[in-house]
C-alpha positions, 0 to 999 in steps of 0.5 A: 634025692637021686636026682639031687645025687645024679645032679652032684655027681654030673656036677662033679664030673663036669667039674673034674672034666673042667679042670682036665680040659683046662689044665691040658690047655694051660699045658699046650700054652706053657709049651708054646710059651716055652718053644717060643723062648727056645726059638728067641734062645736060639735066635740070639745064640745064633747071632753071634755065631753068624757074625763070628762065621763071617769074620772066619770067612774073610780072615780064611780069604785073607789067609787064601790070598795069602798063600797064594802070594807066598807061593809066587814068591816061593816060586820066584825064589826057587827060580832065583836060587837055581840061577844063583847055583848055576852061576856059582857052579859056572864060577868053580868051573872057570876057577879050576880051569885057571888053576889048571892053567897055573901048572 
């Protein structure tokens, strides 16, 4: 009888031990399974983001050329707006000149 009790508690054990072993592979796999769809999650959530980032980017050069275009006009305008106050102020000038002549 105890080598039929050694046996049953050796069997016993390795059963037990068994199952351990087997559940902690089944955990290592449940994992990698899980890792794997974070990864294909983050993979197709980071798509559109790539795409959405691209399309900012050229929107942010269009803006950028933009601006620069702007700037020149702005330029250009201020340019024209000092010439047009010279003239005027030439003109007054001229005015007053003729109606001082007048008295």
């Amino acid at each position: 009888m105890d080598n039929f009790l050694q046996w049953a508690v050796a069997a016993g054990l390795g059963a037990i031990l068994l199952e351990v072993v087997r559940s902690l592979l089944q955990r290592k796999k449940m994992g990698a399974d899980a890792a794997r769809t974070n990864t294909e999650t983050a993979i197709s959530l980071l798509e559109p983001l790539r795409s959405e980032i691209t399309r900012l980017q050229g929107e942010v050069e269009s803006t950028r050329q933009e601006l620069i275009s702007t700037r020149r006009e702005l330029t250009l305008a201020k340019a024209e707006l000092t010439e047009t106050r010279r003239e005027v102020r030439h003109l007054r000038d001229r005015v007053r000149e003729t109606e001082k002549g007048m008295d």
